[in-house]
N, C-alpha and C positions, 0 to 999 in steps of 0.2 A: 298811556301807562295806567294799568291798572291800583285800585286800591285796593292795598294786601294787610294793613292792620286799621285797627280802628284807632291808632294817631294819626295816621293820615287822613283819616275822614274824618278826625275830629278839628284837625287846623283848616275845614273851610265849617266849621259850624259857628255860631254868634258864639258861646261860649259861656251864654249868661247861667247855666247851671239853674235855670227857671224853673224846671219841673213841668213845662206847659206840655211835652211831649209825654208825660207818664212816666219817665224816668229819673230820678234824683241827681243827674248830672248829663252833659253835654257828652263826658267819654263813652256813660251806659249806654246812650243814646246813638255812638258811632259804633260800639260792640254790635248791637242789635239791627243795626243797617246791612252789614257786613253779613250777620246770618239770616237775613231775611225774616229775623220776627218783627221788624217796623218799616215802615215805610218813608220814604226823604220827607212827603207831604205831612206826615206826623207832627212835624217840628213848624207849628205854626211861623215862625221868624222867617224860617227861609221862603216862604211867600209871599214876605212884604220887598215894593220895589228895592229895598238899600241890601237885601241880601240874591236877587235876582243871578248875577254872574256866578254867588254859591251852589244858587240852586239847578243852574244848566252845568255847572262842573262835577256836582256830584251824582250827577242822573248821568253823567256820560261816562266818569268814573266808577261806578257802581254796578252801569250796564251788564248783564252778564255775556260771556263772548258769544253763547250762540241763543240767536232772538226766540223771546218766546211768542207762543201763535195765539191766543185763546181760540176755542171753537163751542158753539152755544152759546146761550143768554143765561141770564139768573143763576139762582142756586148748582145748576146742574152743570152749567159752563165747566170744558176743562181745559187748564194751561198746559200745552207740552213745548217741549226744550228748555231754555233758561240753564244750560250748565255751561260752570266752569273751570272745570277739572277734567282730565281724563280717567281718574281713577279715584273713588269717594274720598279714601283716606286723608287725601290731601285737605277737601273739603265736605262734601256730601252731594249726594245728588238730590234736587229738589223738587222737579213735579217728575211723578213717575211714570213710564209707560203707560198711554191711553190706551185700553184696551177695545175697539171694537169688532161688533158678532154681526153675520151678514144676512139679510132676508133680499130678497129678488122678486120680481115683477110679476114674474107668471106663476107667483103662488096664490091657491085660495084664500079668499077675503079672513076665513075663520084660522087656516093655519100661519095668517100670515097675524094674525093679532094675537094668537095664541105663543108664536114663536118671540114677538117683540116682549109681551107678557114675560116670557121665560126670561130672557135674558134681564128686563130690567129687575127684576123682583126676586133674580139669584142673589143671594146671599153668603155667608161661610165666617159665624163666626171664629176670630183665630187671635187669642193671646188679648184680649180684650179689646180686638176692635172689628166690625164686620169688614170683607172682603167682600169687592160685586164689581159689576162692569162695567163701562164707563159709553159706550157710545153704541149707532147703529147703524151698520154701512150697508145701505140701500144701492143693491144691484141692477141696472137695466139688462135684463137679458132678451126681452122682445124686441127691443131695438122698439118700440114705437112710444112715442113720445106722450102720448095722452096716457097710455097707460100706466106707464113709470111717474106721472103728475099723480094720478089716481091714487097709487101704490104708498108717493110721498107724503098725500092727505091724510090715507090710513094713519101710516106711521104716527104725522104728526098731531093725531086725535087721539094716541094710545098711549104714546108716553114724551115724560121732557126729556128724555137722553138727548145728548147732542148726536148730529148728522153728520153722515160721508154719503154723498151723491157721487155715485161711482158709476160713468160713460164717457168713451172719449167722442160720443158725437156732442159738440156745442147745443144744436139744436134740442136733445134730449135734455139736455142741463138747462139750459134756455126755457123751459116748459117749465118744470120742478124749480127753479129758482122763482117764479112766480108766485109758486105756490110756498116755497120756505125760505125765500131771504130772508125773513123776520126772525129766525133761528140762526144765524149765522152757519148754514151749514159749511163741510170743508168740502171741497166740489175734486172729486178725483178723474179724470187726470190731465193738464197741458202735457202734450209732446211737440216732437220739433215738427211733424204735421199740422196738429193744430191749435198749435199757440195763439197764432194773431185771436182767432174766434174765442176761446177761453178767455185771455186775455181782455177781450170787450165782454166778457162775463162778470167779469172780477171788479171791472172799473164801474160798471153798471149798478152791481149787487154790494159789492163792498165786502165778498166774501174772501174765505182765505182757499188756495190754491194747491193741489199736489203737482210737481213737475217732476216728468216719469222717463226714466230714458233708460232702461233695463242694463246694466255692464256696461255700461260706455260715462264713466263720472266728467269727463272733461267737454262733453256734450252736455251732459245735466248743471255743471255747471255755465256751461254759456247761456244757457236758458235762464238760471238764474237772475246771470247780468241782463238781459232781454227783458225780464218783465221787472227789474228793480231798475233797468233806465226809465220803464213807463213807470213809475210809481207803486211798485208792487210790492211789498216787502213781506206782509204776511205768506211766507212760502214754506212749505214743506216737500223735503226731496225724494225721491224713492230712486237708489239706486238697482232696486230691482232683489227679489229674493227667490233664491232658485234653490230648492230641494234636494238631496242627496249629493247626487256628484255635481254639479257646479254650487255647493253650499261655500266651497272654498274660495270662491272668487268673490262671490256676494259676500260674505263676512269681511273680506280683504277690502271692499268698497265702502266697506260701514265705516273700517278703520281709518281708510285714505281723507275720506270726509271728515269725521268727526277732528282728528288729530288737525287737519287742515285750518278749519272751523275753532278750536279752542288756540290755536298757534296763531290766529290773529286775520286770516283769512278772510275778512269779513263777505264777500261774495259766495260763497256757500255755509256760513255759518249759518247754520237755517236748521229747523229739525228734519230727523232723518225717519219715513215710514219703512216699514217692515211687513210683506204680506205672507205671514205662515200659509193662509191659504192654499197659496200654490200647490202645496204638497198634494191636493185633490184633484190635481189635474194629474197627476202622476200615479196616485194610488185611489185606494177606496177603502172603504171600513174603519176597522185598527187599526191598520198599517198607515191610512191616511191621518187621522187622528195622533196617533202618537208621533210622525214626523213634522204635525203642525206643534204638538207640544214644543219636540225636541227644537224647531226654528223658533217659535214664540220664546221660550229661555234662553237661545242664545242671544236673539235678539234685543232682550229686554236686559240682559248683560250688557253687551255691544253692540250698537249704543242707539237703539229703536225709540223715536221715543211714542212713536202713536203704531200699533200692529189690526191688520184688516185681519177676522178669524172668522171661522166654520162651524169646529165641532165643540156642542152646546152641552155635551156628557158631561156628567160630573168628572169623569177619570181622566179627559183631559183639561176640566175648567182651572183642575184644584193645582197641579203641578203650576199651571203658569201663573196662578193668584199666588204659591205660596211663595215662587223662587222673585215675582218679583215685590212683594211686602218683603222678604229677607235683605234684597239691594237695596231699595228703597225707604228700608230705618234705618235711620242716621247713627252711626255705628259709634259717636259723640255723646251719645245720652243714652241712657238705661232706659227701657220701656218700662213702667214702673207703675202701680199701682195706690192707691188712697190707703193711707195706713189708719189704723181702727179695731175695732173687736166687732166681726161679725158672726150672725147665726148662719148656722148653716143646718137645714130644716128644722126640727120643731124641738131645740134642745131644752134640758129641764133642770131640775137643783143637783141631778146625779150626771149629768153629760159632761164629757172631757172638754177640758178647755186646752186647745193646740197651737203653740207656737210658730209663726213664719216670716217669711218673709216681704218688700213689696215689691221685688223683681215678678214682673209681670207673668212670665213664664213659668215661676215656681209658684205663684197665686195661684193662677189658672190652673195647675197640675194637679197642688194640694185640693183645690175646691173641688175640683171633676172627682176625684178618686174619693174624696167622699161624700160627694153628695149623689154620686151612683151606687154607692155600696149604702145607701142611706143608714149614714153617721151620722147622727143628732151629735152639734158640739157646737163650741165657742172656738171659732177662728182669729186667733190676735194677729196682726198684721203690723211688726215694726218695721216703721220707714228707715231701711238700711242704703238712700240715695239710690232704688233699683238693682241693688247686688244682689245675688245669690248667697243661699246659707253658708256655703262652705267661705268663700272668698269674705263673707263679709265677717264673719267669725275671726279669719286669719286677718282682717284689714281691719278692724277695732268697729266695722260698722253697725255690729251684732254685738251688743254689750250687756252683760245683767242690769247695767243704770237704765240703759233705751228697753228695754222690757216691762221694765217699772212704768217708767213714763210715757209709755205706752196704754198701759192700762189705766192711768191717770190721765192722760187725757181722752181716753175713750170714754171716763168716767165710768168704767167696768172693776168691783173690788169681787175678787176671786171667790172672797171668805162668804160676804151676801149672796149671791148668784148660785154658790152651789154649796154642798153641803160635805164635800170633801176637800174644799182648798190645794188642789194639786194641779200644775200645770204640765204640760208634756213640750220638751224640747225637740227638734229635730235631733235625727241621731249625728248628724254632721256638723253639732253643736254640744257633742256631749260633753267637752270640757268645760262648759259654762258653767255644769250642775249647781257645782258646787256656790259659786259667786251668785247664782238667780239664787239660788236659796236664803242665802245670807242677807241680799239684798232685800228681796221681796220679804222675806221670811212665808213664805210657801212651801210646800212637795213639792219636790221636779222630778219628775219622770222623764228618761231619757228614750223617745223612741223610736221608729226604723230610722235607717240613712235615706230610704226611696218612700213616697208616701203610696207608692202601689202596694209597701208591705204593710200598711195601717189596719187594714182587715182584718190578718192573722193575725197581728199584734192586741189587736183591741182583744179578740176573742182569748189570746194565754197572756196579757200581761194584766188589760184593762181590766175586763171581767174576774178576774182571782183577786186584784186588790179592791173593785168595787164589792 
């Protein structure tokens, strides 16, 4: 039986309310287990022997229902699977979609370090955090084995992304793990051919494993039970992802899985791979490119958690980084921003001072719109818990007092700084005027509802009363 609130995880903790775990009580401390921001080991107690049975009950209780993999060392390591939900609301989904981009054997030394270059070093920033890629699935397509070694050396003299060794001859993987067990690469793929040899791969290397058995899930999961009777448990499944018209069957085997997997299933509760790829063996150009998009989002929906990909374009990098940063914030918390009075380029004693918000997305909005139309001005940023203007205005979160105290703790006085004393509200705040005046005893200028209309506005409202 799972643990569903944090009373239940708090009746096997000591109870002493010690603080030794960073939290001011024992319940803080089952809250914070529950969503993943502490960890059981936290709670120094529970690793002494008298709390021992606590501590194997709530590592089993805790477990999430489908295992997570890591793949990689260090910093750059990434975890996929770890859910336990079918659908966020309930709870959230927590390591997201691994995205990896593929290079292959029989490419040039120079495009082939040029390409690995690309992919680790893309970037995008978006709403205050960068987007980029997560891994690099090395293709055997010589079929010969020193080469693809070769291939793997490059790679791993270029960059730390974590590895997918992608051949189903053992003997090629058997060369290349030589050269990267030390990377924990993810070695793609056992089938029901050639399991056994895989199989003494894994046990060998201590790597983790894709088991591949295209539309047929009740064969992918026998394989499962086959290499978790020998000891195998870091697995990842691929029930196969087939492009345009059989898209409907491979969606339908994501669902069979995953639902299976979170209902208690533990034999295929494993993470699920996704290769948009494939769409290139079917098309070419754009047309291949945007039906790796269109798989790569579905997939990253339902419910992929690692996808093998191709095309390295911007035009189809960004659709799949932005729809899966959109799943992947936790729809529980405001993305939010540091509240404060910031400059935004080189303002002076005569520059507007503008009122906002620290919902991340109205930050980002308000800053871009003017610091490309180069606005010189004083940005205030009251912390309304990551709302937006409007909502926080109608939910008290946006108040003439938090404006005050805003500028008070920014240590920012209106009157000193500039030489007209007048601040500008959003226009979706215009009922405040009256109260920030009163309050502050400032000018408040009311102005647009969109800050894309700030330009015009500066030049007929700013400009006439400066």
């Amino acid at each position: 039986m799972k643990i569903n609130s944090p009373l239940q995880a708090y009746e096997h903790l000591p109870k002493t309310n010690c603080g030794d775990c960073g939290e001011p009580t024992c319940m803080a401390f089952a809250s914070h287990m529950l969503d993943r921001s502490k960890k059981i080991e936290e709670c120094p107690h529970l690793l002494d022997e008298k709390y021992e049975d606590n501590y194997t009950t709530l590592t089993d209780l805790l477990a999430p229902e489908i295992r997570e993999v890591v793949i990689g060392t260090g910093d750059r390591a990434i975890t996929i699977g770890g859910d336990d939900v079918l659908y966020r609301h309930k709870l959230t989904f927590f390591n997201k979609t691994a995205f990896a981009y593929d290079v292959w054997d029989t490419m040039d030394e120079n495009e082939l370090v040029s390409r690995v270059n690309k992919i680790q070093n893309f970037t995008k920033f978006y709403i205050g955090d960068f987007l980029t890629l997560d891994a690099i699935a090395i293709r055997c397509v010589s079929g010969d084995a020193d080469q693809f070694a070769r291939t793997v050396s490059t790679v791993i003299t270029t960059t730390e992304l974590p590895l997918v060794l992608c051949s189903l001859d053992a003997g090629v993987l058997s060369t290349a793990l030589e050269v990267a067990c030390d990377r924990k690469p993810l070695i793609y793929a056992a089938t029901t051919e050639n399991w056994r040899d895989i199989a003494e791969l894994v046990l060998k290397y201590d790597v983790p494993v894709v088991l591949s058995n295209p539309g047929d899930p009740d064969a992918l999961k026998s394989l499962a039970l086959t290499f978790e009777s020998m000891g195998i448990t870091d697995l990842v499944l691929d029930p196969g992802t087939s492009p345009t018209k059989g898209l409907r069957d491979s969606f339908e085997n994501f669902l069979k899985l995953r639902r299976a997997g979170i209902a208690g299933q533990t034999d295929i509760a494993y993470p699920l791979m996704a290769v948009p790829m494939t769409a290139w063996a079917e098309l070419d150009g754009v047309s291949a490119a945007y039906w790796e998009s269109v798989l790569a989002s579905v997939f990253t929906v339902r419910y992929g958690d690692i996808a093998i990909m191709h095309g390295i374009e911007p035009y189809a990098l960004l659709p799949e980084l932005h729809i899966r940063d959109t799943v992947y914030t936790d729809p529980r918390k405001p993305v939010m921003v540091d509240s404060g009075v910031f400059e935004i380029g080189s303002p002076d004693q005569k520059s507007p001072v503008i009122i906002t918000t620290n919902f991340a997305l109205t930050y980002y909005t308000v800053e871009s719109d003017l610091a490309s139309n180069d606005i010189g001005c004083y940005l205030c940023v009251v912390d309304t818990d990551g709302i937006g203007v409007e909502a926080a205005v109608a939910g008290g979160q946006l108040t003439a007092a938090k404006i005050k105290d805003a500028f008070a703790s920014a240590g920012f006085d209106v009157q000193e700084k500039t030489d007209h004393g007048t601040i500008i509200l959003p226009g979706l705040a215009a009922r405040l005027q009256g109260d920030v005046e009163d309050t502050t005893g400032l000018t408040v200028m009311v102005g647009p509802p969109d800050s894309g209309q700030i330009p015009r506005w500066m030049e007929s409202r700013w400009e006439q009363q400066s």
